[in-house]
N, CA, C and O atoms as a printed pandas DataFrame, in Angstrom:
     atom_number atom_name residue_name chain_id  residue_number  x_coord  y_coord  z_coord
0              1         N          UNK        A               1   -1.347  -14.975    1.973
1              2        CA          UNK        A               1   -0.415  -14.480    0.989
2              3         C          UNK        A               1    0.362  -13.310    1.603
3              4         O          UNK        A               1   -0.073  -12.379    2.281
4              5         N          UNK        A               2    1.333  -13.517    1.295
5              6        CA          UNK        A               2    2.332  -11.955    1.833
6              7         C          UNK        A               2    2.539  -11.139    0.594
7              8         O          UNK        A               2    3.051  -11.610   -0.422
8              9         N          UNK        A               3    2.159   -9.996    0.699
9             10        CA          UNK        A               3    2.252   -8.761    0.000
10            11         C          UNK        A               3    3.159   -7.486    0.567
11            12         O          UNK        A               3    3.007   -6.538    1.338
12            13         N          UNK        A               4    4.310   -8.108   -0.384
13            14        CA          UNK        A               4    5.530   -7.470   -0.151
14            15         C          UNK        A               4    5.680   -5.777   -1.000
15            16         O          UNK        A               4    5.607   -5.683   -2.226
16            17         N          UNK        A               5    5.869   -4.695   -0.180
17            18        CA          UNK        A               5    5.992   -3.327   -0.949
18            19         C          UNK        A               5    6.474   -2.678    0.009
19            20         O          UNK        A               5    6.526   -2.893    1.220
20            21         N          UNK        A               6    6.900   -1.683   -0.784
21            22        CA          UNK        A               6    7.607   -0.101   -0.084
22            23         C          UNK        A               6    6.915    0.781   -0.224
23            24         O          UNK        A               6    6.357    0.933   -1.311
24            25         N          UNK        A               7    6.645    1.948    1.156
25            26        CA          UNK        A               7    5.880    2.964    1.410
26            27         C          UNK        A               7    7.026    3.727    1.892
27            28         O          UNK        A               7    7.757    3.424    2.836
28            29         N          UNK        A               8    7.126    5.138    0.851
29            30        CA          UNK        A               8    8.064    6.224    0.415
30            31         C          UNK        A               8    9.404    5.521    0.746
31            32         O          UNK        A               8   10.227    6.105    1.451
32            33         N          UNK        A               9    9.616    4.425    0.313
33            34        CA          UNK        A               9   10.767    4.150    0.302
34            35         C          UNK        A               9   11.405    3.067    0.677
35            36         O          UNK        A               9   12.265    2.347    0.172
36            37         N          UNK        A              10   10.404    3.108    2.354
37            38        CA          UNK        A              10   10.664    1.943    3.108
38            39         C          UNK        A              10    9.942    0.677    2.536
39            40         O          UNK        A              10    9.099    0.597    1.642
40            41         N          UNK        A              11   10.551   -0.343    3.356
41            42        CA          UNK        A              11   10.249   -1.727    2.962
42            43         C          UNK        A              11    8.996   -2.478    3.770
43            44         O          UNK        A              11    9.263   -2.588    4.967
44            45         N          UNK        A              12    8.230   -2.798    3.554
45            46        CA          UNK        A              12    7.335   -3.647    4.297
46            47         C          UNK        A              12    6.600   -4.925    3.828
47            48         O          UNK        A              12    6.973   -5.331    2.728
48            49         N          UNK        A              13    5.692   -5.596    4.403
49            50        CA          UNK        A              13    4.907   -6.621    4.476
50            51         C          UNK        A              13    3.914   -6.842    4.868
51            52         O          UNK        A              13    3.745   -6.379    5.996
52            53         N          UNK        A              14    2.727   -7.602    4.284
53            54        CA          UNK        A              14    1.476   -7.487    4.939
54            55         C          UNK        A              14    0.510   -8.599    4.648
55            56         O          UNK        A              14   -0.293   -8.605    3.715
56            57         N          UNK        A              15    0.709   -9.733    5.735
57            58        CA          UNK        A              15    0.078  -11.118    5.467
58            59         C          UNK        A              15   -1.282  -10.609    5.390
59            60         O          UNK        A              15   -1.551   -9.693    6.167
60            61         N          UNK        A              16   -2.404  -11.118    4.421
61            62        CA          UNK        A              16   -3.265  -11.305    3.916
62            63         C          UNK        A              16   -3.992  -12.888    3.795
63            64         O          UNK        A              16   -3.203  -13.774    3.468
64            65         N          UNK        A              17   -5.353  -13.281    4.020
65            66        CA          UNK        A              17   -5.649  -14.314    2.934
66            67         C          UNK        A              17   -5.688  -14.611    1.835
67            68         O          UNK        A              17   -6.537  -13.867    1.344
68            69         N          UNK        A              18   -5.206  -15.411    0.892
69            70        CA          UNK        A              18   -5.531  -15.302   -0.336
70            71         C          UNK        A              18   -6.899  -15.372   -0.718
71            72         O          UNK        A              18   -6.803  -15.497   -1.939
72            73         N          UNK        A              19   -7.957  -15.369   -0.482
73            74        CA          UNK        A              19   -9.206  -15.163   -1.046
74            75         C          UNK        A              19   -9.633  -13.975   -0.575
75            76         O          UNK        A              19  -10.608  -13.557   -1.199
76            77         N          UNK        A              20   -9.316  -13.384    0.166
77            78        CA          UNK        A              20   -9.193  -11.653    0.339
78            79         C          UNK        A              20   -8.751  -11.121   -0.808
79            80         O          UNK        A              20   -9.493  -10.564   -1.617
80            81         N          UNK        A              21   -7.333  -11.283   -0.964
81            82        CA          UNK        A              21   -6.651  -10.856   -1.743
82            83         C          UNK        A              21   -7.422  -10.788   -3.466
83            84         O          UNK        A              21   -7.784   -9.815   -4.128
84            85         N          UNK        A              22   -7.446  -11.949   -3.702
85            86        CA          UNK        A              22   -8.095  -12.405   -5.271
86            87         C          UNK        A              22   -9.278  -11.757   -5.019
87            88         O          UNK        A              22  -10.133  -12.155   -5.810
88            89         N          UNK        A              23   -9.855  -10.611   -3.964
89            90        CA          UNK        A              23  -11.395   -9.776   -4.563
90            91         C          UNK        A              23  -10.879   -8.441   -4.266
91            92         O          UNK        A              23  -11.704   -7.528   -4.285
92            93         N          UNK        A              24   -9.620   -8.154   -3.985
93            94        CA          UNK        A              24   -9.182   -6.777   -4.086
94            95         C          UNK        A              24   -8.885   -5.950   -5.071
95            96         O          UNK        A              24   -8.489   -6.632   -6.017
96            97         N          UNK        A              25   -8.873   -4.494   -5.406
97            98        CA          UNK        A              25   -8.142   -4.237   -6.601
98            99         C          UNK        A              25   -6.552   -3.872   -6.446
99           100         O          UNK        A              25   -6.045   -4.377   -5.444
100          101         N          UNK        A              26   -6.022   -3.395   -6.938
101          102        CA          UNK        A              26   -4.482   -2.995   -6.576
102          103         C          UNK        A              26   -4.859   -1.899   -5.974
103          104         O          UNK        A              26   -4.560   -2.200   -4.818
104          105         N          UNK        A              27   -5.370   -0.670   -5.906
105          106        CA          UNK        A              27   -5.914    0.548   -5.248
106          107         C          UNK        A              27   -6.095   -0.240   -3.822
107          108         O          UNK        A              27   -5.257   -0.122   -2.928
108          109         N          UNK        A              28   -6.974   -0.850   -3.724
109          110        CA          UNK        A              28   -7.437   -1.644   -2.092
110          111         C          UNK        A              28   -6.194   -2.336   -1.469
111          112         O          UNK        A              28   -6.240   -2.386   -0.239
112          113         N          UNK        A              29   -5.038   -2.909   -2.076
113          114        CA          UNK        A              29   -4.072   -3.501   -1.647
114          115         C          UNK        A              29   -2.825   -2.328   -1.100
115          116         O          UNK        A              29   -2.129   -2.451   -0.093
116          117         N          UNK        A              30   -2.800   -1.192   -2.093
117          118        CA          UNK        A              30   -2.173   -0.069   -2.159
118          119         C          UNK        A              30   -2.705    0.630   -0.626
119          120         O          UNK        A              30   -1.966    0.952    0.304
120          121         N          UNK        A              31   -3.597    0.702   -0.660
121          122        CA          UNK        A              31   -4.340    1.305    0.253
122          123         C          UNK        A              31   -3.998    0.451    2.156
123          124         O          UNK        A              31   -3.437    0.940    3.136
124          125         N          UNK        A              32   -4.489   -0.596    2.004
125          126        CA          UNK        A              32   -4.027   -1.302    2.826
126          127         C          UNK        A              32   -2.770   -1.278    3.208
127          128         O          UNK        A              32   -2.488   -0.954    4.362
128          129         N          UNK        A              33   -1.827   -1.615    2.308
129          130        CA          UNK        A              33   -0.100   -1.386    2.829
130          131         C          UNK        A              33   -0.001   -0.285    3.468
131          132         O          UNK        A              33    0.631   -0.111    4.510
132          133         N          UNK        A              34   -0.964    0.934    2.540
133          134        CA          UNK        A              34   -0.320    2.368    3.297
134          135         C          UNK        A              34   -1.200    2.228    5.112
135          136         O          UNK        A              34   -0.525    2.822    5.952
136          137         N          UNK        A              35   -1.858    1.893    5.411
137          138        CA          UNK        A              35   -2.567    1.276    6.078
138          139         C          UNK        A              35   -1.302    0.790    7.544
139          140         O          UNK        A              35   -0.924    1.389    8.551
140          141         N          UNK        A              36   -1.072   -0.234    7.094
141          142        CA          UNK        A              36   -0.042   -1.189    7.726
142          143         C          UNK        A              36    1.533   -0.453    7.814
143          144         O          UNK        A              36    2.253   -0.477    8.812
144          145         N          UNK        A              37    1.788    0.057    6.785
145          146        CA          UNK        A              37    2.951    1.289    7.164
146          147         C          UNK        A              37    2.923    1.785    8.132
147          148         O          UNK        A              37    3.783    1.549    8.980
148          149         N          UNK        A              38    1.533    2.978    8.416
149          150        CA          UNK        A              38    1.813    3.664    9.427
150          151         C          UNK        A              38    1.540    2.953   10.859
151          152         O          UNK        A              38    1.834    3.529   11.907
152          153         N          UNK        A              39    0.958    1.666   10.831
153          154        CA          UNK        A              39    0.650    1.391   11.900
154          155         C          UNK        A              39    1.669    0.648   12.349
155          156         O          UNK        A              39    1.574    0.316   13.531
156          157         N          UNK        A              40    3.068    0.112   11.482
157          158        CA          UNK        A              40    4.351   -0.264   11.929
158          159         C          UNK        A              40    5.173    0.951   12.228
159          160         O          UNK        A              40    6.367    0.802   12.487
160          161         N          UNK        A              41    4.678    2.041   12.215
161          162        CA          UNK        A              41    5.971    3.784   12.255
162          163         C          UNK        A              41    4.769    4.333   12.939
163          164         O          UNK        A              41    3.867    4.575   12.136
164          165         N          UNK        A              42    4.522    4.566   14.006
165          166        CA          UNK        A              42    3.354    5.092   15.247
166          167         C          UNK        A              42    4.109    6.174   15.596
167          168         O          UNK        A              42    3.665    6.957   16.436
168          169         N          UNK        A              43    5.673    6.430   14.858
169          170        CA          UNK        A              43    6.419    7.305   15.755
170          171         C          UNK        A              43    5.693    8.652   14.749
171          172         O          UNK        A              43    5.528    9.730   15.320
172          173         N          UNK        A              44    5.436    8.569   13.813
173          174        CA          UNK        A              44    6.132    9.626   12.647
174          175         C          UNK        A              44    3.885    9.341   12.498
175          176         O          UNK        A              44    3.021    8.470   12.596
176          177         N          UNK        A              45    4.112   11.127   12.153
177          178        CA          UNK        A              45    2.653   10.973   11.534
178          179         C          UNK        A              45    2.612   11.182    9.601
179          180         O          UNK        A              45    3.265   11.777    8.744
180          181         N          UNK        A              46    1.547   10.378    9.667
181          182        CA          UNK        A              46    1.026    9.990    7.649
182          183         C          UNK        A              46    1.352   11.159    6.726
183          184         O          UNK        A              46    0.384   11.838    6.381
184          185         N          UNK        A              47    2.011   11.349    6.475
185          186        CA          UNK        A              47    1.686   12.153    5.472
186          187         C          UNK        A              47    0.701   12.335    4.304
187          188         O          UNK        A              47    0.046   11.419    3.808
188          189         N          UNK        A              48    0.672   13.589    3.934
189          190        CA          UNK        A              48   -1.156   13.746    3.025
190          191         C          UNK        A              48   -0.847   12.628    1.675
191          192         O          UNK        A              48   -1.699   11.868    1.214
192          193         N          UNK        A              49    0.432   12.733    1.241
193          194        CA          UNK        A              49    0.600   11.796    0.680
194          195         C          UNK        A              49    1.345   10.663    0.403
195          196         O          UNK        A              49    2.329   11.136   -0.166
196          197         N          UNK        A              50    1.547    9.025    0.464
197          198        CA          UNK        A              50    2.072    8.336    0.855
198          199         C          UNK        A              50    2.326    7.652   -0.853
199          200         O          UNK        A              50    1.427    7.528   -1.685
200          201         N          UNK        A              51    3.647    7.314   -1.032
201          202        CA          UNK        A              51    3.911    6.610   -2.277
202          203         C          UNK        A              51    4.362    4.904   -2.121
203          204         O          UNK        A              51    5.442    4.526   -1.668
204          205         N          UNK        A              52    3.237    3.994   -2.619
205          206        CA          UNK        A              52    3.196    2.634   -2.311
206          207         C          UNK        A              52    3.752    1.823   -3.881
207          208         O          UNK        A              52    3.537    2.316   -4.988
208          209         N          UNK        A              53    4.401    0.661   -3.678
209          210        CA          UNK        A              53    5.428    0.477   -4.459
210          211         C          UNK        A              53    4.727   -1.208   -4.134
211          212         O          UNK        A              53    5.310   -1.909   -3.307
212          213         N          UNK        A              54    3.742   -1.631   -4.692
213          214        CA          UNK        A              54    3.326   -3.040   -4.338
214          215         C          UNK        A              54    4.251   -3.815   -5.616
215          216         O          UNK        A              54    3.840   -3.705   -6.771
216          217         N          UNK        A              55    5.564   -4.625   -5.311
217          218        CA          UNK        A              55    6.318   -5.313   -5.808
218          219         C          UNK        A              55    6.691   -6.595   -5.771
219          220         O          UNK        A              55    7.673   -7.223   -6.167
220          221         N          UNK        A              56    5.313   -6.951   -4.995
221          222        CA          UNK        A              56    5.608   -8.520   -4.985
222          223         C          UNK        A              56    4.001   -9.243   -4.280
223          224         O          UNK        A              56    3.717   -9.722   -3.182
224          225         N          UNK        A              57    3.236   -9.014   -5.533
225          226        CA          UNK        A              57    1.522   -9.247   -4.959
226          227         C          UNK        A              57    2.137  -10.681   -5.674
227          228         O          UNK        A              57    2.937  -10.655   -6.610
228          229         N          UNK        A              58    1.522  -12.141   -4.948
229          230        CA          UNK        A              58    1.767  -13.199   -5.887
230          231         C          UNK        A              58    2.538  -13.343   -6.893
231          232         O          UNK        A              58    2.201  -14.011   -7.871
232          233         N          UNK        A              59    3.761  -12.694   -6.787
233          234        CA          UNK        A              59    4.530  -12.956   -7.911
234          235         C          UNK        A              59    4.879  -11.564   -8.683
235          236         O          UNK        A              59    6.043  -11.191   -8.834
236          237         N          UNK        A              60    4.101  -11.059   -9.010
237          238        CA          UNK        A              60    3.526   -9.878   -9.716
238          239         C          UNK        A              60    3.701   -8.476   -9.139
239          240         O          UNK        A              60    3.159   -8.069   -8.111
240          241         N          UNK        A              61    4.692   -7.653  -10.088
241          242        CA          UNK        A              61    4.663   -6.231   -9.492
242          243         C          UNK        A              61    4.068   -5.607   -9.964
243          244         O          UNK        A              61    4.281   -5.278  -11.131
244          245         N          UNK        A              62    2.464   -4.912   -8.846
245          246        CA          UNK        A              62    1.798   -4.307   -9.548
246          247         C          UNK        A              62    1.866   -2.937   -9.421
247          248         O          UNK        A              62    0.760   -2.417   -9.575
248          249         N          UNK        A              63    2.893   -2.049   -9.164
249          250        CA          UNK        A              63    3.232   -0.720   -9.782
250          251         C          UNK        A              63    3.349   -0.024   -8.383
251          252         O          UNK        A              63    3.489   -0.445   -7.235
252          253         N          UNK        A              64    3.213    1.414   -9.046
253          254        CA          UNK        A              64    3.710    2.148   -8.105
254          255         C          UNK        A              64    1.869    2.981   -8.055
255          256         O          UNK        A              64    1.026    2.950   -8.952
256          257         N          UNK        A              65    1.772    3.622   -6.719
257          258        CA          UNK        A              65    0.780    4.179   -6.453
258          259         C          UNK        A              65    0.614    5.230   -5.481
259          260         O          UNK        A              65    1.415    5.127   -4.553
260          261         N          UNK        A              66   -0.101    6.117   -5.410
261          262        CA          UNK        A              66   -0.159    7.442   -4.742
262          263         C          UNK        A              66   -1.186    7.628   -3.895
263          264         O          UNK        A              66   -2.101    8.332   -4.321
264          265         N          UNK        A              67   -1.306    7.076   -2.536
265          266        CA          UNK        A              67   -2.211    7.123   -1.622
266          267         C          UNK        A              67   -2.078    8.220   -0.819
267          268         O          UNK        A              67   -1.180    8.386    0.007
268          269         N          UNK        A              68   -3.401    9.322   -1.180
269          270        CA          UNK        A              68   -3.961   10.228   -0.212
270          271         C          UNK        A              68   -4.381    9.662    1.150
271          272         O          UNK        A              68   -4.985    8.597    1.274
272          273         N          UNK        A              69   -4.035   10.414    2.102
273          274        CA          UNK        A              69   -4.989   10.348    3.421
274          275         C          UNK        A              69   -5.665   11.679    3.748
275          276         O          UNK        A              69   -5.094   12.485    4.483
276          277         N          UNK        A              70   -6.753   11.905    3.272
277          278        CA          UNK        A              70   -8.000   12.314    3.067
278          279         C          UNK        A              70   -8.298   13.033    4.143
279          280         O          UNK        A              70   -8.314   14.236    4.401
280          281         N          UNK        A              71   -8.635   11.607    4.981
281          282        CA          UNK        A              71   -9.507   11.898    5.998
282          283         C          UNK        A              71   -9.024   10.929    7.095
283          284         O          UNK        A              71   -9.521    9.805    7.165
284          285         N          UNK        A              72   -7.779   11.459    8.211
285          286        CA          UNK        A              72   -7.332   10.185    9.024
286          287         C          UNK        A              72   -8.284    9.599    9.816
287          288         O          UNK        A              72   -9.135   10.146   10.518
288          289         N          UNK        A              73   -7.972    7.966    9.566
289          290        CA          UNK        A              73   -7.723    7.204    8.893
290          291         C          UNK        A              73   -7.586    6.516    7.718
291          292         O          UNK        A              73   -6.844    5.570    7.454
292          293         N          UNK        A              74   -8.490    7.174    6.953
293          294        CA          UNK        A              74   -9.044    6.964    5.563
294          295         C          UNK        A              74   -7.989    7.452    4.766
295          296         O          UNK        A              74   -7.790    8.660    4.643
296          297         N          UNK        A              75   -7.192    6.456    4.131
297          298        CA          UNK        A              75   -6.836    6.115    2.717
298          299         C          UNK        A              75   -7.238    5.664    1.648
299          300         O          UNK        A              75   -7.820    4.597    1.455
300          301         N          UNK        A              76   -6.701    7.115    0.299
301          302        CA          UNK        A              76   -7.224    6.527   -0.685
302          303         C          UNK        A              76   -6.086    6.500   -2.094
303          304         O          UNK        A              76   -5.132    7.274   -2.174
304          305         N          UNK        A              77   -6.420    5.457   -3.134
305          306        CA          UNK        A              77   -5.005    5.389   -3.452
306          307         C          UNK        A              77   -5.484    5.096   -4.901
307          308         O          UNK        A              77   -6.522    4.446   -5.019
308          309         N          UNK        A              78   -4.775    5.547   -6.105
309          310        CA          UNK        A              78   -4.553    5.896   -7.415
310          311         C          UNK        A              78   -3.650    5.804   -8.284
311          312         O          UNK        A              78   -2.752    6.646   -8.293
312          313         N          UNK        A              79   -3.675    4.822   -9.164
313          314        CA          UNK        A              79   -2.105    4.347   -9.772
314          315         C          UNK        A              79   -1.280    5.429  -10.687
315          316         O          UNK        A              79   -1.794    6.075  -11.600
316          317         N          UNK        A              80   -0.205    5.492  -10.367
317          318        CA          UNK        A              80    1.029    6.500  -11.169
318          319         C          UNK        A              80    1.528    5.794  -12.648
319          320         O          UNK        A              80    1.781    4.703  -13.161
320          321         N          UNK        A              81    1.482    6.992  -12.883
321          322        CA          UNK        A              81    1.879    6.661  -14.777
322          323         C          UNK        A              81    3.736    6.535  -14.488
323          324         O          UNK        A              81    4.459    7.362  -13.933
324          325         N          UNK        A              82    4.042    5.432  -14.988
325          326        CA          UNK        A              82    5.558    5.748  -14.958
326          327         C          UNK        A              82    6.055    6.034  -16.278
327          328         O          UNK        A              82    5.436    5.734  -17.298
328          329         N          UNK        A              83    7.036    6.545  -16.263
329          330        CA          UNK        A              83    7.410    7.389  -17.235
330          331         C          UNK        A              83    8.418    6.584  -18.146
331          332         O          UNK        A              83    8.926    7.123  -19.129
């Protein structure tokens, strides 16, 4: 499955299995993109906080989200109330 979203802005992608996918939560998918962001931008370092925009899980936009990096590598990620 491709799981299409934007991290602070930018656009990305991130092939997955679908039976991966169907035991993830949106936090774990969120997390992952921010994940795959920085490891497509090696130029630029993570910021403490990264804003993930998962807009195209199977069909389905599942929101916007606010992934800390904690502890590099370790991302962790928490869904935003939109207003």
């Amino acid at each position: 499955m491709i799981i299409r979203y934007s991290a602070n802005t930018l656009p990305g992608q991130l092939l997955l299995p679908n039976g991966y996918v169907d035991m993830c939560t949106p936090e774990d998918l969120a997390e992952l993109a921010t994940a795959a962001h920085w490891q497509d931008h090696p130029e630029d370092t993570p910021t403490f906080v990264t804003v993930v925009h998962l807009w195209d899980v199977d069909g389905h936009d599942l929101g916007l989200f606010e992934v800390r990096c904690e502890k590099r590598p370790v991302f962790t990620a928490s869904p935003l109330r939109q207003a």
